[in-house]
N, C-alpha and C positions, 0 to 999 in steps of 0.2 A: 685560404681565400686570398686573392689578389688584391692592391690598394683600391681597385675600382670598385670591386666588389664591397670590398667595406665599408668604402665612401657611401655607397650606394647603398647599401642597408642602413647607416646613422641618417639618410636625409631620411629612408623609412619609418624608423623608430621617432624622430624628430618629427614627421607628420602625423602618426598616430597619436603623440602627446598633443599637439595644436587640437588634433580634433574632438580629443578626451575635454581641453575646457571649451572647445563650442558649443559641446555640447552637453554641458553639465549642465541639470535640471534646474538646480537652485542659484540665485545672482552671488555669485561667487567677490569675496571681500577683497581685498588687498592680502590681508595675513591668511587667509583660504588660500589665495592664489601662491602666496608664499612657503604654505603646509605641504600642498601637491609640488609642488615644484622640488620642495627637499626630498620629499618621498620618491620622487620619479629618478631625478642624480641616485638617492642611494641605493635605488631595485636596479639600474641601468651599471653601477658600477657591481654592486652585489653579482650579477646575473652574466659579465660581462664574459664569461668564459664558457657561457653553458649556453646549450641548445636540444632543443624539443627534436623526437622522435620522426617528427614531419623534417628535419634539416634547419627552419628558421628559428632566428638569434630566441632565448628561453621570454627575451623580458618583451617579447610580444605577446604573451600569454597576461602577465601580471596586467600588463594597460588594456586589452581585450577586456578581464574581468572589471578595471573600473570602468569600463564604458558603460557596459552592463549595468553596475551599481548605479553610476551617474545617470542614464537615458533611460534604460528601464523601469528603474529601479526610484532612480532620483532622492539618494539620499545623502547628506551632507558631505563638507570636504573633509571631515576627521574620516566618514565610512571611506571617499574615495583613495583618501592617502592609507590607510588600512589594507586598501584593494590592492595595490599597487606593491605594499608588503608583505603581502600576505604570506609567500615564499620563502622570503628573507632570511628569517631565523630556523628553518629546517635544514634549509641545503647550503646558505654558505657560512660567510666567516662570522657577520655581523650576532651580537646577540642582543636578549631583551633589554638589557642596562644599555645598548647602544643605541638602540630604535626610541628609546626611553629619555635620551640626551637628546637627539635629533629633531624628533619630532612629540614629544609628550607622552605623559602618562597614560590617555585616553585609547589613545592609536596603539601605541606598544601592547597596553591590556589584549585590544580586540586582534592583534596579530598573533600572539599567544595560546588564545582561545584556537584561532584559525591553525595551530601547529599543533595545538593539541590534537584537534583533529582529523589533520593530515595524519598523525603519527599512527593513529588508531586504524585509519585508512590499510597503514600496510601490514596490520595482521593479519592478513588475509588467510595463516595456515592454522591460526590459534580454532580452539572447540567453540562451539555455536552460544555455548553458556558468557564465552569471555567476547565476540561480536559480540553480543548482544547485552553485555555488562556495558560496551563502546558504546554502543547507540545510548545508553541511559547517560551515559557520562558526554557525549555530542548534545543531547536535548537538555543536559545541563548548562550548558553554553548560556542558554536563554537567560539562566537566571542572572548571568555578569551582565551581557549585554548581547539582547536580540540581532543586532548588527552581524554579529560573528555569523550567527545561524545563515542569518541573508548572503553575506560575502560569499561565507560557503555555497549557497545554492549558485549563486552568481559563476564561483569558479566550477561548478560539477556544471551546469548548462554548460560552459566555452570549453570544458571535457569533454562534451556528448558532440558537440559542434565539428570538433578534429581530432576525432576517433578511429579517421577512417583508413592513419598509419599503424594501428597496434593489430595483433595477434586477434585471431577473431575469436578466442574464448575470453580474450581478457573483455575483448568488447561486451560478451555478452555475458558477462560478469558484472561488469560498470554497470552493464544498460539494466539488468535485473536488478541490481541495488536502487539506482534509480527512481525505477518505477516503484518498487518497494516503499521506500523509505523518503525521498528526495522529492517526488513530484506531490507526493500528498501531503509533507510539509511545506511549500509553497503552495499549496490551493488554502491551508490553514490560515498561513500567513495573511491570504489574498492577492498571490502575485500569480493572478489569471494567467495574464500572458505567459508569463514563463512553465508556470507549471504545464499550459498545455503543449508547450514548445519540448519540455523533458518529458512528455507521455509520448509523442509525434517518434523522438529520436529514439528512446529505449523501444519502440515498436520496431521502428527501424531495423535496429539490428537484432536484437531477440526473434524478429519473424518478418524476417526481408521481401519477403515473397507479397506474404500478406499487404505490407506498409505502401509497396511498388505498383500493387495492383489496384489498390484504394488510389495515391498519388496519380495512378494514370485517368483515374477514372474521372476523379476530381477535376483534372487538368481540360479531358475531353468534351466537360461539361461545363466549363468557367464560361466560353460566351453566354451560353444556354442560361446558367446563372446570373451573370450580370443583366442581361436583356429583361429577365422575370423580374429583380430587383428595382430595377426605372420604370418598367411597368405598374407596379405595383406603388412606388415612390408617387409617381403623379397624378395618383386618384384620390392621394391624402393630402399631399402638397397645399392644392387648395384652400380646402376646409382650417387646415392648421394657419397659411399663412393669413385669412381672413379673421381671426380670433387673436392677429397681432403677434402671433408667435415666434423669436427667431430660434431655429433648430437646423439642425445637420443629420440626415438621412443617411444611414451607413450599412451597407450588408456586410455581412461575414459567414464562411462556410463554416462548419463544427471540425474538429480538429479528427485529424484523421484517425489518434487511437478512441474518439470518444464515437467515430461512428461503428469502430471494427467493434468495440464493445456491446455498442447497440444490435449489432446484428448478431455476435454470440450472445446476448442473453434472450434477444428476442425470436432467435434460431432463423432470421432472413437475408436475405439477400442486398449485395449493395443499392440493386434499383427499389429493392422495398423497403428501402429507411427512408419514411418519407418526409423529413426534417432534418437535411443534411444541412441545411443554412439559415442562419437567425439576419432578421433587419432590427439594425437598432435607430431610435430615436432622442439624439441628443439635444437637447435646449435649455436655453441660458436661463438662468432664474436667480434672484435674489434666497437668500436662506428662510424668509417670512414665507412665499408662495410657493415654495419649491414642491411641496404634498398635492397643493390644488392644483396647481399646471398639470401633476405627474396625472391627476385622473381627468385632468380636463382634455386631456391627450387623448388617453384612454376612451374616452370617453365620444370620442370625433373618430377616433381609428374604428370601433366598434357600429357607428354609425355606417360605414364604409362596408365592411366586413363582422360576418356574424364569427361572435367568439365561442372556443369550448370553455363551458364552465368549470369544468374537470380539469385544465391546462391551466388554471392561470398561478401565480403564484405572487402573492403580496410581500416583497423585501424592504417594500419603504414603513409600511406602518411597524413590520417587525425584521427590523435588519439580522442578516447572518452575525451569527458572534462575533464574526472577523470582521464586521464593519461594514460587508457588503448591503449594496442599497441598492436596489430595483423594480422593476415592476415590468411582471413577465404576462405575458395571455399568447394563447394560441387561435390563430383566427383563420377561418378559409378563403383566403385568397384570389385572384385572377385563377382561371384554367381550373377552378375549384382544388387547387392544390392547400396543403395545411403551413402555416409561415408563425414561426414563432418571434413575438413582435416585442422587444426590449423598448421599455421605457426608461428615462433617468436622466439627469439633470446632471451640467459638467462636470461639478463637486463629484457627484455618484460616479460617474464617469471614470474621474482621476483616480479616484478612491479604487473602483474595479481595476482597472488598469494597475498601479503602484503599489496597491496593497495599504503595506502599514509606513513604509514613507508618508504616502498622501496622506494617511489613517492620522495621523501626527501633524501632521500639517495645518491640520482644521481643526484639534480638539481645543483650540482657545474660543472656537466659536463658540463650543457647544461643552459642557462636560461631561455630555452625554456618550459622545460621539467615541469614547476611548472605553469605555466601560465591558464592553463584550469582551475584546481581544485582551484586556488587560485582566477579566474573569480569570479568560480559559488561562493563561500564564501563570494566574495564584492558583487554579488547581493543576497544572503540569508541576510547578514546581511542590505541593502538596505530595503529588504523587512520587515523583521525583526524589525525593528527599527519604520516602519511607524504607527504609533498609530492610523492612520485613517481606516486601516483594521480589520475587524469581525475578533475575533479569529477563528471562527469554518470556515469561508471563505478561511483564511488563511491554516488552516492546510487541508482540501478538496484540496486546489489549490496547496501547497506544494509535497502534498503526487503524486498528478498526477505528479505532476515535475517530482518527483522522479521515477516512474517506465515509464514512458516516452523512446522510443529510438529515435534518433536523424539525423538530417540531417542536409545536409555542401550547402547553398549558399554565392553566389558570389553580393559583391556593386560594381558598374559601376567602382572603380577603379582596379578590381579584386583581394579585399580583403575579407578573407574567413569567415563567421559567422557562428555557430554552434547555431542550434536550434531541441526542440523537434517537433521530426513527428507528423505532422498535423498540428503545426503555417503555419499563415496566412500570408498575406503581413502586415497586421496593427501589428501583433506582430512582425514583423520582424525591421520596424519602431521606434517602443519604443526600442526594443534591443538595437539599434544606440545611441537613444540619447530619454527623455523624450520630452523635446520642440520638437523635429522633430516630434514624435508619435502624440504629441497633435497638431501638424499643418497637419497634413499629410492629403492631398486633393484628392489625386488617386496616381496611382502606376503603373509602366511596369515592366513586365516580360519578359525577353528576346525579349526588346522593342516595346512588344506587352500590350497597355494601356487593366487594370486587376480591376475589382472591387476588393473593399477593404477586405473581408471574401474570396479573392481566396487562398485557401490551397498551401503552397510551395511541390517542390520538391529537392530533391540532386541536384546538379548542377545548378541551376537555377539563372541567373545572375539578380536583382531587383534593380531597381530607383525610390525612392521615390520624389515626387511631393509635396509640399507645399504649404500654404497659410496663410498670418498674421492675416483673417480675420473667419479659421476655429478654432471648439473646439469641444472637446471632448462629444456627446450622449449617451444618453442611449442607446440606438442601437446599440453601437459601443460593450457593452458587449458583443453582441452575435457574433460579428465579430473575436474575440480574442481565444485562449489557455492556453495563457502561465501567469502562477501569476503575472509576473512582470509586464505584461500590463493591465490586472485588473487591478491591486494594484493601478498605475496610473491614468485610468480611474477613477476610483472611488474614487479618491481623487479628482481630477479637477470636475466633477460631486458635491460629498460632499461641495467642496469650495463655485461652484455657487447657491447650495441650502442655503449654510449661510448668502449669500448677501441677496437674494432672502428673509431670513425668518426678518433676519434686518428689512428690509423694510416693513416685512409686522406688524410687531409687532409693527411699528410707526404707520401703518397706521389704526390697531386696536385698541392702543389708544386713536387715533382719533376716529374714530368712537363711541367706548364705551362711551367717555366723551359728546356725543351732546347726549347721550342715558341717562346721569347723573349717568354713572356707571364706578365708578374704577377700571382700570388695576393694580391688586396684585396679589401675590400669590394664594388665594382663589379664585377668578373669573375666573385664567388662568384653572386651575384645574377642576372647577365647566364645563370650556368651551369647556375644551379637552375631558372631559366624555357627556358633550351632541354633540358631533358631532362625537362620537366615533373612539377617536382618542389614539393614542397611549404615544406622548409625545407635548411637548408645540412648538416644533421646529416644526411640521407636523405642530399644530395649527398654527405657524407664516407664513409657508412656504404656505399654500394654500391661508391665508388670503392674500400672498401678490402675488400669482397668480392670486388671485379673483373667485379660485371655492368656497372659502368662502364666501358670499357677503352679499350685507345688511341684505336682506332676511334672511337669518340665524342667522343672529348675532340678529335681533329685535325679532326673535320667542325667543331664549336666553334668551335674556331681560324680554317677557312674560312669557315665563316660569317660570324662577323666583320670579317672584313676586306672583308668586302663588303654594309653597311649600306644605302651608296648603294640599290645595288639591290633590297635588300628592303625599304624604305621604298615606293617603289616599286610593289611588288608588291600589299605591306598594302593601298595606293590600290584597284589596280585591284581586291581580292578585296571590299572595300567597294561598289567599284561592282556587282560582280555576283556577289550569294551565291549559293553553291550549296545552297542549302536549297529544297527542290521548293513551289511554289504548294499554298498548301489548300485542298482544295474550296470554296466559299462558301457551297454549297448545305447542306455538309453540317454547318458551323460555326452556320449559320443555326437547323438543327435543333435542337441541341444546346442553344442558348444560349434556346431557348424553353421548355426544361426546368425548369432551378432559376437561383434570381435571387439575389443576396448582397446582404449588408448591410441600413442602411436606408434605402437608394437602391432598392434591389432592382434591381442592377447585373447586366447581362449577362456574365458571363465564361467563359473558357473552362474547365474541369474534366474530372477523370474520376471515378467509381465507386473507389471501394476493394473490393478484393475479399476485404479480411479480414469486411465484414460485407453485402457483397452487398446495398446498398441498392435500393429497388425506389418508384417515387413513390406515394406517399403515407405512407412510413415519416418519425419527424421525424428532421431530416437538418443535419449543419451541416460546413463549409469548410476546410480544412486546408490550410494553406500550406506544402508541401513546397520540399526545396533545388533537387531537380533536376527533380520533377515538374509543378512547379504546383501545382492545385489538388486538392486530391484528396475527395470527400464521403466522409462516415461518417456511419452509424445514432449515434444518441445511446445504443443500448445497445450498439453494437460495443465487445469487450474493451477494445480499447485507448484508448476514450474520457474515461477516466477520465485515465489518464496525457496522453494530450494535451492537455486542459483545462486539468490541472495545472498543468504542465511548459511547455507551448507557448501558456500563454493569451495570447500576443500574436501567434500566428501564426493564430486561430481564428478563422473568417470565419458572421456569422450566414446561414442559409441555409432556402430555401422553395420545394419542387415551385410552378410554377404552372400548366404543361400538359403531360400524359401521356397526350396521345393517340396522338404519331405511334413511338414505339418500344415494341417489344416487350422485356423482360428478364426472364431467365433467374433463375430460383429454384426452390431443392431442395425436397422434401418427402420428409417419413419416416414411414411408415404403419405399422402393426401391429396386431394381433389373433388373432381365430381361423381357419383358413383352410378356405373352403366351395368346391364346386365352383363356377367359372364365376366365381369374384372377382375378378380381373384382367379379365376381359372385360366385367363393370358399372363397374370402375375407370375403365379406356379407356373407356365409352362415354359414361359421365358429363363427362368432360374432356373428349373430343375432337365427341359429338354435341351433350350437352345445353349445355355453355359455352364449345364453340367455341376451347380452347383448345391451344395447339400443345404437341407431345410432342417431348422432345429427344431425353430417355433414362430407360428405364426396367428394373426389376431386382429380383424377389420369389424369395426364399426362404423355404423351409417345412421345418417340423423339429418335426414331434411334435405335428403337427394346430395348431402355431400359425405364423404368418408374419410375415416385416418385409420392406418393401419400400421402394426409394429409387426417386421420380421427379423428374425436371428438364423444368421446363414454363415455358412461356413466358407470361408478364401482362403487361397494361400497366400497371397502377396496384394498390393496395394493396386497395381496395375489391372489384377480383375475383376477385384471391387468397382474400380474406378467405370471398364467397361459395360459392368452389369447394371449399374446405377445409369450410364448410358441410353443401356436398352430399354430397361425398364421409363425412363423417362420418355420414350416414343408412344407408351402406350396409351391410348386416347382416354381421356379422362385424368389421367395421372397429372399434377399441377406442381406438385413440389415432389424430391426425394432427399433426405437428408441421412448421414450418419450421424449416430445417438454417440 
């Protein structure tokens, strides 16, 4: 770089800093001001040789993230001068005992945390057991100091942000983890914003097409939306400003991955999601009226607009764990359209907005106000903490936690519990108290006696039933939701397997020695591969159920003693396996289908049939334990967790010829139903596109029909046509692939 050019980049770096304390949330002290300022010299001196993949200097990244921290986020000068180091001690010279003298004990801690999980970040080729060993040891962080956890979300956003210099597998690596793991612990946290900002970005690039097409559509309709928003503003205006009220009238559209989600669960269309945009109402209140304003709103907007009782949802009388506070109803609008209508008072506001910054901000008012998000942190860490959980069990069961929404029952003394939608009565149980979960014998429901897998709902008042003589089954897994009662189960299970394998390994022992054979290391080993077992605790644990029994243990014995001869054997089953010849012809076929990597290697594969790929859908490799290879659609559900979780098991992958096989895919029809419609259906697929019928099945009920057919394509391009044609035919209203 040339002197102007460098010039020119320090008065850059030197703006970004001014504008990081502009715009820091909280009124920043003299010695704040003095904290950031050491931190900022020693990221700028640290950083001063390195630069980011885009070309610009590295230490624009570090001040990028505390802006974030500071303006988004809004949280102290110890979090921003943390931000700011966050880098520090992985990549250059600087270490903790330096950050430690510089800028405190507090800051260095939370940089630390923030490197331990960079460090973890780049085991990228390690087994899914040790990922995911990572993630428990990341959601460990929380328990030194939640700050870390935040920083880091703060630095994976300004990741997703300027992504769009890397390799596009590693992008859609980052953006899978993301969505995974990243965005649904900030919606936990409560940092709305962001977390829908990381759903937006990982859509981005996991499914471009899709994100671009939403984005345009969005954009095409922005006047159309604001014009309906003012419309709709000044027919309430009135009413609210005549009741004294001062407030701020706000729309906002839904984020683009929360509508693509909308229209894959709800299988429609972008113009048929018909609540792509929320109007919020904010107003100022004191903390004494802030409840009664919230319905006295309500209360004036519903005069205006009839609401659905079905849509509303009360977050003020019972706030989200995380602190969120609102008050949601869904009401029919101008042009008879449906508008869903946020209620919430500035406090609520900040709080949605910030999360757990604001969440802290205001627990001096209330001691209320911390109680939820500081719950769930003493059962994460609970959880956390138990060494007797699978990692990869643990972070599956976490991660549900976390995108989970929630419902408010009542215990016989009518005190309120807060759980997610779909616990049962037996998770509702361990929530109480572990020893009640493991006693718990049956249960009523609004004093009606409820098998133990009965699903709760909202309101529902529940008494648990005990007994000193019950414990905890296998069974009982499948009766449960929620991790924490897992986690339980599975430790009181684990315990009585240990007693259980105790005893049996005395009593193999015993037996071994009337056999005149020693229990050692070598024998246990020799005996856990001839019963084909896994480890020596299975061996203890059956022997002392007794589906080990004599019988087995003396073929053992014989076996043994005759090595010779099975040495032997091994040879000869070497020389001639019994695994039958594979066609060549037919391997031949197959391997001229999709080609991997960027060799574009022949291998052998199958279809996954969770998303029924068909050629010309984009498609990529999956490296299974027992299967091989397995393809997936890049929008099959579970693509996102394999990315994730297995992105070292993911093979790139590309149709190259779909000529010679026919495949089998669904279609779901519906409309209004006319005479002779199935018979234009059929003639349309079978005369006019030639294509094969597997099976087909229409029902009609009140002059309208849905019908399911399974037909056979070669490639995506004919599907695509016939689903065309079929669409022209009169009655037909929707066609979709299943």
């Amino acid at each position: 770089m040339t002197e102007i050019q460098i010039e020119e980049e320090n008065k850059q770096i030197a703006k970004a800093y001014k504008e990081l304390l502009q715009i820091s949330y909280r009124s920043l002290s003299e010695d704040d001001k003095k904290l950031i300022r050491t931190a900022f010299d020693t990221a700028v001196d640290a950083h001063k040789e390195q630069r980011r993949k885009s070309g610009e200097a590295y230490i624009f990244h570090p001040i990028a993230v505390a802006k974030i921290v500071a303006s988004e986020i809004g949280l102290d000068a110890t979090s921003i001068a943390a931000a700011l180091l966050h880098d520090v001690v992985e990549d250059t010279k600087y270490t903790f005992e330096d950050l430690e003298r510089l800028c405190g004990t507090t800051v260095a801690k939370i940089v630390n945390g923030l490197t331990k999980i960079s460090m973890m970040d780049k085991d990228e080729e390690k087994p899914i057991s040790l990922q995911a060993e990572n993630y428990r040891k990341l959601l460990l962080t929380m328990n030194d100091d939640i700050r870390v956890i935040i920083i880091k979300i703060a630095d994976r956003l300004h990741n997703m942000q300027t992504m769009a210099s890397m390799r596009a597998d590693k992008q859609v690596k980052i953006a899978s983890e993301t969505l995974y793991i990243y965005s649904p612990l900030a919606h936990r946290i409560g940092l709305y914003n962001i977390k829908n900002e990381l759903e937006d970005l990982g859509l981005k690039y996991t499914e471009p097409e899709v994100f671009n097409d939403i984005e345009q559509k969005l954009e095409d309709t922005k006047e159309e939306q604001q014009a309906y928003i003012e419309k709709f503003s000044d027919q309430i205006k009135a009413g609210l400003e005549k009741e004294g009220l001062h407030f701020e009238i706000k729309g906002r559209h839904k984020s683009i991955y929360s509508i693509r989600k909308k229209m894959v669960k709800q299988n429609v269309s972008f113009e048929e999601v018909y609540d792509k945009f929320a109007i919020r109402i904010i107003y100022k209140s004191d903390s004494a009226n802030e409840k009664l304003l919230a319905w006295k709103i309500y209360s004036l907007v519903t005069d205006y607009f009839r609401p659905n009782p079905l849509r509303m949802r009360d977050w003020i009388s019972f706030p989200k764990s995380n602190g969120y506070e609102s008050l949601h109803i869904t009401v029919i609008g101008p042009e008879n359209k449906w508008v869903e209508v946020q209620i919430r008072s500035e406090r609520m506001h900040e709080l949605a907005e910030k999360g757990y910054a604001a969440h802290y901000k205001y627990k001096n008012n209330s001691e209320q106000e911390d109680q939820g998000l500081d719950s769930w942190l003493d059962k994460l860490k609970e959880a956390l903490e138990n060494n007797e959980t699978n990692a990869v069990d643990f972070v599956e069961e976490f991660k549900l936690n976390l995108h989970t929404k929630e419902i408010f029952v009542f215990t016989p003394k009518g005190d309120i519990k807060s759980l997610p939608k779909g616990a049962t009565v037996l998770d509702f149980s361990f929530s109480i108290h572990t020893e009640i979960g493991s006693r718990t014998r049956g249960a009523k429901i609004n004093g009606k006696l409820v098998p133990l897998n009965q699903e709760l709902n909202s309101g529902d008042q529940v008494e648990i039933m005990t007994s000193k003589t019950v414990k905890p089954t296998q069974q009982w897994l499948n009766y449960v939701t929620t991790g924490r009662a897992r986690t339980k189960i599975k430790a009181s299970l684990n315990e009585e397997r240990k007693q259980i394998a105790q005893e049996g390994k005395i009593i193999l022992r015993r037996k071994l020695k009337t056999l005149r054979v020693v229990l050692n290391e070598k024998t246990i080993n020799e005996l856990v591969r001839f019963c084909e077992l896994k480890t020596s605790q299975d061996l203890f644990y059956r022997v002392g159920l007794g589906t080990i029994d004599n019988k087995v243990i003396k073929d053992f014995v014989a076996s043994r003693s005759n090595t010779f001869v099975n040495f032997f054997k091994n040879k000869l089953r070497k020389a001639n396996p019994e695994h039958e010849q594979v066609d060549q012809t037919e391997i031949t076929n197959q391997y001229d289908l999709i080609v991997f990597g960027k060799e574009e290697e022949k291998l052998n594969y199958k279809l996954s049939q969770c998303c029924k790929p068909i050629p010309g859908d984009k498609v990529f490799g999956f490296l299974t334990i027992n299967e091989g290879i397995k393809v997936h659609k890049y929008t099959c559900p579970n693509a996102l967790q394999l990315q994730s979780n297995f992105a070292y098991r993911i093979l790139s992958a590309k149709w190259i010829d779909s000529t010679q096989i026919e495949y089998k895919t669904d279609l779901k029809l519906s409309g209004i139903d006319n005479m002779g419609l199935v018979n234009e259906v059929t003639k349309v697929i079978s005369t006019v596109m030639h294509v094969n019928i597997y099976s087909i099945a229409f029902t009609s009920n009140g002059g309208v029909f849905e019908g399911n057919i399974t037909v056979g394509v070669k490639n995506k391009s004919v599907l695509k046509l016939l689903m065309t044609k079929l669409n022209k035919i009169q009655g037909i209203q929707k066609i979709t692939r299943v």
